[in-house]
C-alpha positions in Angstrom: 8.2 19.6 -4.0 4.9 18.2 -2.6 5.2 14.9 -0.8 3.2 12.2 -2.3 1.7 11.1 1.4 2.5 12.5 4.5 1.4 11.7 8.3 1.8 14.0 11.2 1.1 14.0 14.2 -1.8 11.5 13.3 -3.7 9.9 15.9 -7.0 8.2 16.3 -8.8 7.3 18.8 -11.3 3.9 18.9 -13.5 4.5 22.0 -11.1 5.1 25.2 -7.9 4.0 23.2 -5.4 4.9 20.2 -5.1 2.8 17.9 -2.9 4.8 16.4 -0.8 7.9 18.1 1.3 10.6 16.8 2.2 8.8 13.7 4.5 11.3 12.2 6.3 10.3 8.3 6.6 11.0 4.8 6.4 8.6 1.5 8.7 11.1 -0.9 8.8 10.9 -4.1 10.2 7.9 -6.2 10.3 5.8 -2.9 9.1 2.4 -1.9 8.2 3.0 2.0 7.0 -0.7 4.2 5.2 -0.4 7.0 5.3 -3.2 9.6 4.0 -3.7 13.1 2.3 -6.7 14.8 -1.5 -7.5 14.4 -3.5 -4.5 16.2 -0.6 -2.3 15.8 -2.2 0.3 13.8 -1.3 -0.3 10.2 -4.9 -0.6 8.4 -5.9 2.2 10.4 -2.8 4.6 9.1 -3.9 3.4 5.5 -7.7 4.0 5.7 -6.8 7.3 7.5 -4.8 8.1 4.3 -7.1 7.2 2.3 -10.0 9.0 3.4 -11.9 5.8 5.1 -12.1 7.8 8.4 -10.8 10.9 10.2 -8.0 11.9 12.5 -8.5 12.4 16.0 -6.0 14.8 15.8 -3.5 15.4 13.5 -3.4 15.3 10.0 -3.0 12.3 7.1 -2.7 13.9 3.8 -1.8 12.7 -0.2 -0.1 15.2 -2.3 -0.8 17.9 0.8 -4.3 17.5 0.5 -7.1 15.2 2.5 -7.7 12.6 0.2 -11.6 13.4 0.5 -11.0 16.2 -1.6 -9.3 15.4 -4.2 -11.2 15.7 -7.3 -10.6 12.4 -9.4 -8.6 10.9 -6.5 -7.9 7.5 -8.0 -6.2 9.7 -10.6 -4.0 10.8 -8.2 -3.8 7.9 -5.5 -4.2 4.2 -6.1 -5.6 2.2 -3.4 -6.1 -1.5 -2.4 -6.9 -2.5 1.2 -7.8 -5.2 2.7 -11.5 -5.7 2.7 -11.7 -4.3 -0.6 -13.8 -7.3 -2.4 -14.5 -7.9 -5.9 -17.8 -9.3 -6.9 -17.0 -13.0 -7.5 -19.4 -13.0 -10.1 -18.0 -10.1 -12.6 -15.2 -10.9 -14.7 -11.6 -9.1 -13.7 -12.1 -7.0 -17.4 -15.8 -5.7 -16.1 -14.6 -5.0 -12.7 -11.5 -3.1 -14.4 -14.1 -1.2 -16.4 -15.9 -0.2 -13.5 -12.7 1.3 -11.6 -11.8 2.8 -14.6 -15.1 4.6 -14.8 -15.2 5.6 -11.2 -11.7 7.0 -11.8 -12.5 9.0 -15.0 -9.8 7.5 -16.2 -9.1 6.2 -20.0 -10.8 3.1 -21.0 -7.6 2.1 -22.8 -5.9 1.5 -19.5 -8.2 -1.4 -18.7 -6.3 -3.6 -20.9 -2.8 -1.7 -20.1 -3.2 -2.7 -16.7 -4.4 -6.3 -17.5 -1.1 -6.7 -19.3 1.3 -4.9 -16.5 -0.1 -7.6 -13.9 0.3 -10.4 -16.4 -3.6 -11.1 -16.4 -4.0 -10.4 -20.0 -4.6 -14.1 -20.5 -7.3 -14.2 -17.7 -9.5 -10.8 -18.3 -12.7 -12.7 -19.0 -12.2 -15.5 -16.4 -14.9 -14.5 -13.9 -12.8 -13.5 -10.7 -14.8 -16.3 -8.5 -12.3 -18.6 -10.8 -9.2 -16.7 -10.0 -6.5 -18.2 -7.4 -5.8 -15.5 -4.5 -2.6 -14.9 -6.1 -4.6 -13.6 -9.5 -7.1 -12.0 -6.7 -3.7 -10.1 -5.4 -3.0 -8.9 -8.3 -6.3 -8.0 -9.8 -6.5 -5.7 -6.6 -3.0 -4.4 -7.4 -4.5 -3.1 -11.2 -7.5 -1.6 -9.8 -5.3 0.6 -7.9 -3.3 1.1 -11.1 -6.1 2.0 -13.6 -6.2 5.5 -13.2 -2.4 5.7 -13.6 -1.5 7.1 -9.8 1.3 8.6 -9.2 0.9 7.0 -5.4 0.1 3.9 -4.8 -1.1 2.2 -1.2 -0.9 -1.1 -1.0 -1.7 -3.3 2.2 -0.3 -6.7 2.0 0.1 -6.8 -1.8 1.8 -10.0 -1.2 -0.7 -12.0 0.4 -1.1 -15.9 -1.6 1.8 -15.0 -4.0 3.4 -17.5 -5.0 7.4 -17.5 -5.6 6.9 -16.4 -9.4 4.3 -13.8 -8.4 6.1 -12.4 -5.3 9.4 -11.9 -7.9 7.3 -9.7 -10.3 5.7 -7.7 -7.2 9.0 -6.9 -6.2 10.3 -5.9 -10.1 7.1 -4.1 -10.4 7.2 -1.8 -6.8 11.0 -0.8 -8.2 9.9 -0.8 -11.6 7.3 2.1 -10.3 9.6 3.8 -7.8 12.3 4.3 -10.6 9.7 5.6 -12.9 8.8 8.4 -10.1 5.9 6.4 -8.4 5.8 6.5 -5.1 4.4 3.2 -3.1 3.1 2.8 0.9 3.1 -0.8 1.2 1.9 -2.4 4.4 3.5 -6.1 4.8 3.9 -8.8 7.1 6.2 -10.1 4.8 9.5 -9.0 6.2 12.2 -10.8 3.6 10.0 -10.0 1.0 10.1 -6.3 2.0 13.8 -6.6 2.6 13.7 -7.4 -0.9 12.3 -3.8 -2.5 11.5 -1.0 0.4 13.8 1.6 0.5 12.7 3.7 3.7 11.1 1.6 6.7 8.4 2.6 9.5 7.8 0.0 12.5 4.8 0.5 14.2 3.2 -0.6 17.4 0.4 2.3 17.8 3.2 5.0 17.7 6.6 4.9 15.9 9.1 2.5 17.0 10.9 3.3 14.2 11.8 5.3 11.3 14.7 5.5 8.5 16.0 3.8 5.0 16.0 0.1 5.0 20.0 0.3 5.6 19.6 1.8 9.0 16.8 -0.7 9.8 19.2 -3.6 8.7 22.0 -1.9 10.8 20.0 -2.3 14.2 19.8 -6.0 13.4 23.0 -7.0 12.8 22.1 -7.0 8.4 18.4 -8.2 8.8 15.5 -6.8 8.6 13.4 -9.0 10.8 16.2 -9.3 13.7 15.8 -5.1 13.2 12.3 -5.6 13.5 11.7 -8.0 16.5 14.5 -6.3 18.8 13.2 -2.9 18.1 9.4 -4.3 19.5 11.1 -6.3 22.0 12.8 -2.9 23.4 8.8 -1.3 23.1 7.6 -3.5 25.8 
């Protein structure tokens, strides 16, 4: 079975330095996967490297075993929402939909599917300059789902959620995952991933750490966040 994404060995180098080095896991199918690490650690640049934003040093970063930059219909195949990813405030969340959905060559019915699956039905014609950060969270969330993916990379998907929207990320991430989706999810939301990762990768330029969320809770004592801070604090 082809893994949906899969690092190894991926490093990449910004001028003298890594910002990331021998980054080496695997998001398998029908798995949530978080990935954590302080500011600078390396995350957006494991994401874009994914994702075809820039290239490996050395190393490899592939979706599905293939560079991302050639996959024909990508979004198809790999939804995507970084950070930095803007929407023009001036377009309504329905015509930016549209225009996803025709990048993706995907089905123009799933503009108002995905509209519906992150409860913005209501708000499809609102222009997105009117939109709170948590609607902006989630419109980002649907243009990642619009060509139906069967991965989905998401970097702080839970940024200016509020407690009602942070509960229906969390049903929808398992929600996916139990339908066969696989999700990367980059988070410095630590209870919040506690709440729906099932594997766990801890990054401070190279792997600190790497298992299922119940060997992660192990190291620290049943929480995540003790896990996390004891496992940087043995890094330095």
């Amino acid at each position: 079975m082809t893994i949906p994404a899969s690092f190894k060995s991926f490093s990449k180098k910004r001028g003298k330095r890594f910002a990331v080095e021998g980054l080496t896991f695997d998001v398998p199918p029908g798995r949530v996967v978080g990935l954590i690490g302080p500011n600078g650690a390396g995350k957006s640049t494991a994401l874009a490297g994914l994702t075809g934003l820039l290239a490996a040093t050395t190393g490899s970063a592939t979706v599905f075993g293939s560079d991302y930059r050639s996959l024909r219909c990508p979004a198809t195949i790999a939804g995507v929402n970084l950070d930095g990813m803007d929407v023009e405030p001036g377009l309504t969340g329905r015509r930016h939909l549209q225009i996803c959905q025709l990048a993706a060559g995907a089905a123009p019915e799933n503009v108002d599917r995905v509209l519906e699956q992150v409860d913005l039905a209501n708000e499809g014609n609102k222009k997105v300059r009117d939109y709170s950060l948590g609607m902006r969270q989630r419109l980002g969330i649907a243009s990642a789902l619009v060509g139906d993916p069967r991965l989905l990379v998401l970097d702080e998907p839970a940024n200016g959620l509020d407690p009602e929207g942070a509960k229906w990320l969390r049903r929808f991430l398992r929600d996916f995952a139990a339908s066969g989706g696989s999700a990367l999810v980059s988070s410095h939301q630590l209870m919040e991933l506690e709440q729906v990762a099932d594997e766990v990768v801890i990054l401070k330029q190279r792997t600190l750490f790497r298992g299922t969320l119940k060997e992660a809770k192990a190291l620290g004592g049943g929480s995540l966040e003790s896990a996390y801070f004891k496992i940087l604090a043995g890094a330095r």
